[in-house]
C-alpha positions, 0 to 999 in steps of 0.5 A: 893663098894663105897657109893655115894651121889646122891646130889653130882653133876658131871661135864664133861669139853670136849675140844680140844688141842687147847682149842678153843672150850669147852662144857660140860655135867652134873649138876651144869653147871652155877658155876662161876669157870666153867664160867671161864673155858669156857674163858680160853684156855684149855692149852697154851705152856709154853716156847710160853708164856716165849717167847711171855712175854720176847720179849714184856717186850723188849718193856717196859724199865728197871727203877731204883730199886723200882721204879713204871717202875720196878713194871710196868715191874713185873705186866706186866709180871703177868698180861700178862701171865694170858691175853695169857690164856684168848686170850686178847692182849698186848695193853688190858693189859698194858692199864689195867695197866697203868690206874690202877698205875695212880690211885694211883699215877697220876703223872706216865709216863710210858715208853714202845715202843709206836709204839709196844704197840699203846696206 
């Protein structure tokens, strides 16, 4: 038999397909990774997520190469992905987005589908 060490701590993550409510039982529960888990979805469909990320990149127009609307589009795409995991909406993230290029370059417009995106 194995030796094991009673300092370790053990950790049950419960949840259920739908991811809507998680608990758990064990030692150690204020870590930050599992603070994390209890935010996220315990599993979001991938081909829902190409599909959901496709049709709002519709919204957001191609621009030239290497220009900050491509590099609007490819973070959006990043950035949205992660938010569908974390049940946070389109208009939270290209909000994010958008303050965030302007940061560094204030004289961005950015174009999307202002009716879609309402921001």
């Amino acid at each position: 038999m194995a030796h094991v060490d009673p300092a370790m701590h053990y950790v049950l993550i419960v949840s259920s397909r739908s991811g809507r409510k998680a608990w758990s039982r064990g030692v150690g529960l204020d870590t930050p990774a599992l603070s994390e888990l209890r935010q996220r979805h315990a599993h979001v469909d991938r081909g829902y997520m190409n599909r959901t990320v496709s049709w709002e990149l519709k919204h957001i127009p191609k621009g030239e190469r290497g220009s900050l609307q491509n590099f609007l589009r490819l973070s959006y795409n990043a950035l949205r992905r992660r938010y569908l995991t974390l049940n946070r909406s389109r208009h939270e993230t290209l909000r994010e987005l958008v303050d965030k290029i302007r940061k560094a370059h204030p004289d961005f417009n950015p174009e999307y589908d202002k009716e879609y995106f309402r921001v």
